[in-house]
C-alpha positions as CSV (number, residue, x, y, z in Angstrom):
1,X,-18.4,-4.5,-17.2
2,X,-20.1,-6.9,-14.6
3,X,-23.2,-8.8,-14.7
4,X,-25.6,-8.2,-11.6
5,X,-29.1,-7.3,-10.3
6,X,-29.5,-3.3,-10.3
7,X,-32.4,-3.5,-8.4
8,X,-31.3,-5.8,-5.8
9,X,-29.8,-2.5,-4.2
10,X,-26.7,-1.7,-6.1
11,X,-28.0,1.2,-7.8
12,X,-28.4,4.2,-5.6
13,X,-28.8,8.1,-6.8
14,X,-25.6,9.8,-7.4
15,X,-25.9,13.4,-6.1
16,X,-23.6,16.0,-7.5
17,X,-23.3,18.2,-4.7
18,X,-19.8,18.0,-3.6
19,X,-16.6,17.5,-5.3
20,X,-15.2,13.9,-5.3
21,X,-13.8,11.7,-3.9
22,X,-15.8,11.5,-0.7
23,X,-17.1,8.5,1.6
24,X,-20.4,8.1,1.7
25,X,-23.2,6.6,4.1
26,X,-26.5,5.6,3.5
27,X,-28.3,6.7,6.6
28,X,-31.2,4.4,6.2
29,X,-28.9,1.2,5.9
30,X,-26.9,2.1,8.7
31,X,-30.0,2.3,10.7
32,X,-31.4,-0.7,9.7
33,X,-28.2,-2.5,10.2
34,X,-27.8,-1.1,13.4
35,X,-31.6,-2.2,14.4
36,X,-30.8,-5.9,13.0
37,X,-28.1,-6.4,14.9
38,X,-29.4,-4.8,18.3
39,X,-32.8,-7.1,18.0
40,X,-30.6,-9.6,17.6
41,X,-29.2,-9.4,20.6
42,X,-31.9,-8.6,22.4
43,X,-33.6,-11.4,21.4
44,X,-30.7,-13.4,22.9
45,X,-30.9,-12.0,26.2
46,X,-26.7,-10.9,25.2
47,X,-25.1,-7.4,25.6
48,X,-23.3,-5.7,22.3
49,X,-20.6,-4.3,23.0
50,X,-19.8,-3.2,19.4
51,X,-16.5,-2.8,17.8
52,X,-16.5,1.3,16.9
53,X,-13.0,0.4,14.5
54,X,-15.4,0.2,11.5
55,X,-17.1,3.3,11.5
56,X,-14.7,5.4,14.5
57,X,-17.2,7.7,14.1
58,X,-18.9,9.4,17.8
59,X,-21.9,9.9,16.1
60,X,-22.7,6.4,14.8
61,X,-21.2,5.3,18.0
62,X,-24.1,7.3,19.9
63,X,-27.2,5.7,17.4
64,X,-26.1,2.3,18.7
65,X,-26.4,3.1,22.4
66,X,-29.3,4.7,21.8
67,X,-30.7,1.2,20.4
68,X,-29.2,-0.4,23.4
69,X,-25.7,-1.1,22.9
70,X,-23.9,-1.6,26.1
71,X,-20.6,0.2,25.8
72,X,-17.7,0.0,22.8
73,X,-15.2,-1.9,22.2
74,X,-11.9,0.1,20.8
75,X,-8.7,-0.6,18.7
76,X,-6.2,1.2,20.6
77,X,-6.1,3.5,23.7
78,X,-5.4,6.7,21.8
79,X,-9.0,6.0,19.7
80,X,-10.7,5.2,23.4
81,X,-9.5,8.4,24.6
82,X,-11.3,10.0,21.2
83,X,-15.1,8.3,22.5
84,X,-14.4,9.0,25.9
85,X,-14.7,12.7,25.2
86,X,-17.3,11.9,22.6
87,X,-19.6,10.4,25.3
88,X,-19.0,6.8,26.0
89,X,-18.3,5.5,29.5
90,X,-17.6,2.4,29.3
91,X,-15.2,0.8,26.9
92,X,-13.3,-2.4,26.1
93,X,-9.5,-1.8,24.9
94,X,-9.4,-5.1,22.8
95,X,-5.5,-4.7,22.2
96,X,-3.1,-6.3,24.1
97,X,-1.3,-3.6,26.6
98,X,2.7,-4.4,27.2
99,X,3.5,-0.9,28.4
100,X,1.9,0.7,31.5
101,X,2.6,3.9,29.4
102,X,0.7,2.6,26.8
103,X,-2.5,3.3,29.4
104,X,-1.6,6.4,31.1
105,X,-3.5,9.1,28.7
106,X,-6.5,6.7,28.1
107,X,-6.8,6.4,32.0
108,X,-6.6,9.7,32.8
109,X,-9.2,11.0,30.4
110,X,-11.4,7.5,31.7
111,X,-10.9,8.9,35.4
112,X,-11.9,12.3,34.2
113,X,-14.8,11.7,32.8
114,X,-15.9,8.5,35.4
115,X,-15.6,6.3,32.7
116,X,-14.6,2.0,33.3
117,X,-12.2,0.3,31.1
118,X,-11.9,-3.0,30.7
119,X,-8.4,-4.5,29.3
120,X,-7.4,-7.4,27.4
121,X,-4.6,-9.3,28.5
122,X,-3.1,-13.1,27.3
123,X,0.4,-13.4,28.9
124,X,1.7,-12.4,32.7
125,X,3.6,-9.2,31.0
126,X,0.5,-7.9,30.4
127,X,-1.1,-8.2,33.2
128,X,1.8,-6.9,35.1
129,X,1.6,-3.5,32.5
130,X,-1.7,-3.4,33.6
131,X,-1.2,-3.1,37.3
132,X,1.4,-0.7,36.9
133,X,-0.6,1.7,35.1
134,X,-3.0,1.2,37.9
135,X,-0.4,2.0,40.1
136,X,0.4,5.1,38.5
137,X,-3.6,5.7,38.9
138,X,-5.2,4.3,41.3
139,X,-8.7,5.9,40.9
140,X,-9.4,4.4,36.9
141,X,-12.1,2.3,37.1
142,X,-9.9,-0.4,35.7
143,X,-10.6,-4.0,34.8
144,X,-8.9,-7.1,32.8
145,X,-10.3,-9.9,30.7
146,X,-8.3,-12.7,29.3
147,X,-8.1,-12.9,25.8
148,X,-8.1,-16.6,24.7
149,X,-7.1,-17.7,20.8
150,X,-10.1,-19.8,19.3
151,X,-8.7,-20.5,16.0
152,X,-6.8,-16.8,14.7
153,X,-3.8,-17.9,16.3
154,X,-3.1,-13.9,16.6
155,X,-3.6,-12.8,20.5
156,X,-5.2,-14.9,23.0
157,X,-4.4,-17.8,25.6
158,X,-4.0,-21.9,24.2
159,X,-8.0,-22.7,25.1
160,X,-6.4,-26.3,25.9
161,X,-3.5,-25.0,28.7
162,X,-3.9,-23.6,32.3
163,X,-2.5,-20.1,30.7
164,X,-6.1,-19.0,31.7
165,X,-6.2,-20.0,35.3
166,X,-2.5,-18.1,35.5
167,X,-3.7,-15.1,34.7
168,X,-6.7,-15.0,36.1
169,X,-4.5,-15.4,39.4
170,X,-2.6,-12.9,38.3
171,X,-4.7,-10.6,38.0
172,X,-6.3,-11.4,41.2
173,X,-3.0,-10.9,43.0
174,X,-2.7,-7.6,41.4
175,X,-5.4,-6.3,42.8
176,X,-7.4,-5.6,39.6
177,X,-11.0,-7.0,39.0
178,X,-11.2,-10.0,36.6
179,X,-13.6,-9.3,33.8
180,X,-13.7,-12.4,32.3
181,X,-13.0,-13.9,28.5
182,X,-12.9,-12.3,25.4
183,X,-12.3,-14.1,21.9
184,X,-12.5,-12.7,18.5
185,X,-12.9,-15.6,15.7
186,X,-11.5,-13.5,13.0
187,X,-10.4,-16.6,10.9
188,X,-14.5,-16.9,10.2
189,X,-14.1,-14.5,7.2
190,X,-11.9,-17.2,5.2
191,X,-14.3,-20.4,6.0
192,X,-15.7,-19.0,2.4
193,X,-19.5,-19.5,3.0
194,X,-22.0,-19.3,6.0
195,X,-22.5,-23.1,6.9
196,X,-18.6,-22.9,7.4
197,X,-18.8,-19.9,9.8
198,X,-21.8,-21.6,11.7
199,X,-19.2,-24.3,12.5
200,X,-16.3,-21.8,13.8
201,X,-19.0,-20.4,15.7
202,X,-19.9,-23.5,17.1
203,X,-16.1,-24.3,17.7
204,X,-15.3,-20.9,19.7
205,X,-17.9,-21.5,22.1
206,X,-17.3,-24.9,22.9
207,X,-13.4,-23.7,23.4
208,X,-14.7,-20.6,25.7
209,X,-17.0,-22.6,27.9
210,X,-14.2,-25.0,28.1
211,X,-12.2,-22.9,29.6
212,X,-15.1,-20.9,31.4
213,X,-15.6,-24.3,33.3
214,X,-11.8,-24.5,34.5
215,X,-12.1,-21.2,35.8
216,X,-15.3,-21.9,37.6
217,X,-13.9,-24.9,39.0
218,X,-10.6,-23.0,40.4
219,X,-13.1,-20.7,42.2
220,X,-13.3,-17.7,39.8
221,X,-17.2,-18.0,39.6
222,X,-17.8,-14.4,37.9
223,X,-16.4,-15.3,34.6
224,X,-18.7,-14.1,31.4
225,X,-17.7,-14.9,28.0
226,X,-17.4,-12.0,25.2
227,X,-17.2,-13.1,21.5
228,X,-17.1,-11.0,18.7
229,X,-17.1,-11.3,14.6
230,X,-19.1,-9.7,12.3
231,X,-19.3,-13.2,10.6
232,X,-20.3,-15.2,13.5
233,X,-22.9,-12.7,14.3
234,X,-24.7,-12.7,11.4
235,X,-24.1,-16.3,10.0
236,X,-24.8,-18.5,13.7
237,X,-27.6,-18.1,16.1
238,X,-26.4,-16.2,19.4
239,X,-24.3,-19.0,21.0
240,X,-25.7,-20.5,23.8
241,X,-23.1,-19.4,27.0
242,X,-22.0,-16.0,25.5
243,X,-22.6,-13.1,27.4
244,X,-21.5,-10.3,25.3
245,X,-21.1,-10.2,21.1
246,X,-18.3,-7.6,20.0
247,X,-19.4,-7.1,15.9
248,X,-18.1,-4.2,14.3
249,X,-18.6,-4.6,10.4
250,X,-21.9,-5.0,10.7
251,X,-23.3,-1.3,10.9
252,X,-21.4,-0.8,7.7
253,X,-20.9,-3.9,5.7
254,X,-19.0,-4.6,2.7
255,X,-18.2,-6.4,-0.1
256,X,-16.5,-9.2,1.7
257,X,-20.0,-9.6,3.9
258,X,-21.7,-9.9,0.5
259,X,-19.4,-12.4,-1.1
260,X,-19.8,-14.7,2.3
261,X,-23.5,-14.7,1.7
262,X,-23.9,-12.6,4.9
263,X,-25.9,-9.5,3.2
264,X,-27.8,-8.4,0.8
265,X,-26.2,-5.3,-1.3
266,X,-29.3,-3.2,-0.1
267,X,-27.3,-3.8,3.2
268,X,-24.3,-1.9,2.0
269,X,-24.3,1.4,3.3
270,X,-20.7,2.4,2.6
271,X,-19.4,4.0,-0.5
272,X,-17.0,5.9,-1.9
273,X,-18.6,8.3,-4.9
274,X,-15.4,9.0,-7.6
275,X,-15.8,10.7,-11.0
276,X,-14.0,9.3,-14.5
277,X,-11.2,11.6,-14.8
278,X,-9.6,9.7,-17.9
279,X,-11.3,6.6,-20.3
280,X,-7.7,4.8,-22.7
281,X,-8.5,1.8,-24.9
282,X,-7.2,0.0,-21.6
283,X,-9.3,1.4,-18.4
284,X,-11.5,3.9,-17.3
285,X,-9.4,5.7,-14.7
286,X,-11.1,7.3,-11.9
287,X,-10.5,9.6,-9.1
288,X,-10.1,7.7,-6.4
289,X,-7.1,5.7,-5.5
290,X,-5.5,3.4,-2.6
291,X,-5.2,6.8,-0.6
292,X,-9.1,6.8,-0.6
293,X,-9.7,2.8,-1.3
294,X,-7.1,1.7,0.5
295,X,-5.3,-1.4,-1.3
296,X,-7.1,-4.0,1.1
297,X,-8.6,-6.9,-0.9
298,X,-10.6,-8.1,2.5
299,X,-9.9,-9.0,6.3
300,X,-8.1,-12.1,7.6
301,X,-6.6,-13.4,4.2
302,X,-10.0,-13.3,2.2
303,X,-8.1,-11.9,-1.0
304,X,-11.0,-10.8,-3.8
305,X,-10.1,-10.3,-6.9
306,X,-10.1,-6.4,-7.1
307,X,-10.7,-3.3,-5.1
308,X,-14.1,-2.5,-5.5
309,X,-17.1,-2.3,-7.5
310,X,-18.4,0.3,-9.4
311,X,-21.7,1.6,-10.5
312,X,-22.9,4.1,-12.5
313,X,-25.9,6.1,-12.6
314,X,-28.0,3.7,-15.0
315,X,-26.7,0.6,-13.0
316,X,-23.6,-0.5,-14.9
317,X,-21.1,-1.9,-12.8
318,X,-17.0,-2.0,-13.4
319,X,-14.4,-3.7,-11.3
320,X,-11.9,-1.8,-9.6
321,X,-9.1,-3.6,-10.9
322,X,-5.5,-1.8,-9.9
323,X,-4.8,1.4,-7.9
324,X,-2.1,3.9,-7.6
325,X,-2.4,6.2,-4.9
326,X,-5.0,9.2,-6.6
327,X,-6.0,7.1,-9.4
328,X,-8.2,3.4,-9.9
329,X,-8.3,1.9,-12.2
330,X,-11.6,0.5,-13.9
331,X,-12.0,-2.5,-16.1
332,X,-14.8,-2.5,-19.0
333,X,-15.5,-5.0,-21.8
334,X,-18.1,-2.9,-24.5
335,X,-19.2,0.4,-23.2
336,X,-16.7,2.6,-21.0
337,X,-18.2,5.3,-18.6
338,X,-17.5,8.9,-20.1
339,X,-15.1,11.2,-18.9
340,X,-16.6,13.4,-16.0
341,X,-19.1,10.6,-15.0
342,X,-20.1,10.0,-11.6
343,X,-19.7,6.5,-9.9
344,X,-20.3,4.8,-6.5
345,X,-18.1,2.0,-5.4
346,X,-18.7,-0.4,-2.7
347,X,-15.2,-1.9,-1.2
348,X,-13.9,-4.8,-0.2
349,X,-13.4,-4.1,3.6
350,X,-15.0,-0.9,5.2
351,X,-13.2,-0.6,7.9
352,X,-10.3,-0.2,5.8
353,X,-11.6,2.6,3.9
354,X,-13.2,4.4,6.6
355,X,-9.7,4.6,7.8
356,X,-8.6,6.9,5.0
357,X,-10.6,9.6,6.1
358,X,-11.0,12.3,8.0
359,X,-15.1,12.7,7.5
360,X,-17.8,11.0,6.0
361,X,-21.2,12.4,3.9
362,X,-24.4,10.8,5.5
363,X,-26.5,10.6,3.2
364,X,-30.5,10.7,3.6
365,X,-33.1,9.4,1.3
366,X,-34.8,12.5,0.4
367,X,-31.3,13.1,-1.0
368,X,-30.7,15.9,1.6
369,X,-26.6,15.3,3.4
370,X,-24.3,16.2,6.1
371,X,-21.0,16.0,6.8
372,X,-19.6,14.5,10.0
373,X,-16.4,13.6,11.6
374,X,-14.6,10.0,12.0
375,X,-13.0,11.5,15.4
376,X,-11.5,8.1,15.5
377,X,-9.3,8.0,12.3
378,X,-5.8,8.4,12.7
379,X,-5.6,7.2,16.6
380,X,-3.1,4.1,16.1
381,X,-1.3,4.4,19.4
């Protein structure tokens, strides 16, 4: 059993009106989140564009542009076709196309429905996928952005090279509207605390405007600069330069968010609710497993120690300590939870576990619930 504060919003009521496992959102801490992050913005005179791979759900997706969000930013083409039709018209595909076929469903729906997309694109192959999809439809409101590597070293130009000015004339030659830079400082979720992020914020914007400035200089004089990292955007002050901030954890939050001092746990608003199926002189066992949890243990190499945390109805908590796929596996030292027992458990990464499923309970605080779709799950091509 683990030591913490119930009432520093761990403990939440457990409603017994549905048979479990089932994900779970508190509606008023989404909302909040969502408000935080939009006056944050705001405040910064920056658009957010946020990252809808967290929740993939049309319906959050539509309570952050109605607070002002300026568009999405999506995974893969097959989960931009899946807000297209949910309403969104304009939409960043931050995954690097290599195909042209890769766009040819995405920009049919987009030129459908009169939606823009904007495409990412870090090597000349990609830029010449890109303009042959075009090719194949001419009418897509199409755009590309370069993607440049601040510090992931996963997609995204050398800041220090003249790969930038490249493809920037590549996609000028093309024919295709340049849309600028994108980055995404993922490697801000293992600098362990939020000084540490502050300075990789710092660090990506110096690197953007760097090569903002070359690009300028070359005569490429429309050329905003798009970050995005749930991290960075809650740890730093909106960076001086940026014109767009791409978070996506943040309407959701997690446990790695509360471990990197980044939220309070009244700022969690995903759960899973699970019942104790079994209690052994070893574990608790409960009814959710990786198949619900997932097995990840936090983005970008953060690593906790288990798979969750649990909490029971008088604020007890258990670590989620091994999974199998129907079954997790809890950890107690005096008294175990009994057989039957409801539990909520926050996870490691949200975006993870939102993944798993195919809807979500949103939860109200007159205890009242509905059940909506994640239209986005499942859409990996």
């Amino acid at each position: 059993m683990m030591e913490h504060d119930v009432e520093a919003g761990w403990l939440r009521p457990l409603i017994a009106d549905r048979l479990t496992p089932f994900l779970e959102i508190d509606a008023a801490r989404l909302q909040r989140n969502l408000q935080q992050m939009q006056q944050k913005a705001d405040a910064a005179g920056v658009a957010l564009r946020p990252h809808i791979k967290t929740h993939k759900s049309v319906w959050i997706a539509q309570q952050q542009r109605a607070l002002g969000a300026r568009g999405v930013t999506v995974s893969k083409p097959s989960e931009g076709v899946a807000f297209i039709l949910g309403g969104e018209r304009d939409l960043l595909l931050a995954y690097p196309v290599v195909l042209a076929a890769t766009l040819a469903e995405l920009l049919q729906v987009a030129t459908e429905n009169h939606a823009r997309i904007t495409c990412i694109a870090d090597s000349l192959s990609g830029v010449a996928a890109i303009a042959a999809a075009h090719q194949q439809q001419p009418t897509a409101e199409l755009a590309v952005a370069i993607k440049v590597d601040v510090g992931l070293h996963r997609v995204g130009v050398n800041p220090d090279s003249n790969a930038a000015l490249e493809l920037a004339e590549a996609i000028n030659t093309a024919g295709l509207p340049f849309a600028g830079l994108v980055s995404h400082a993922g490697h801000a979720y293992g600098a362990g605390h939020a000084a540490a992020i502050c300075e990789v914020a710092r660090q990506e914007i110096a690197l953007m405007r760097g090569v903002q400035q070359r690009l300028i200089a070359a005569g490429f004089t429309s050329c905003p600069i798009s970050v995005g990292s749930t991290p960075t955007a809650l740890a730093a002050p909106v960076a001086e330069g940026s014109d767009e901030i791409r978070p996506g954890n943040y309407a959701l939050l997690d446990l790695t968010a509360w471990r990197l001092g980044l939220c309070t746990p009244d700022a969690l608003a995903l759960s899973v609710v699970t019942r104790v199926v079994a209690v052994n002189p070893h574990y608790a066992i409960i009814d959710a497993g990786s198949k619900m949890l997932s097995s990840d243990k936090g983005p970008h190499g953060t690593n906790a120690s288990g798979f969750g945390i649990a909490v029971d109805e008088q604020g007890n908590q258990y670590e989620v300590v091994k999974l199998s796929e129907e079954h997790g596996f809890l950890q107690f030292s005096h008294q175990a939870p009994t057989v039957g027992a409801l539990l909520r458990i926050f996870p490691n990464h949200s975006c993870a576990v939102v993944a798993q499923s195919d809807r979500f309970v949103l939860r109200h605080t007159d205890g009242s619930a509905e059940v909506l779709n994640i239209e986005g799950r499942g859409k990996f091509i």
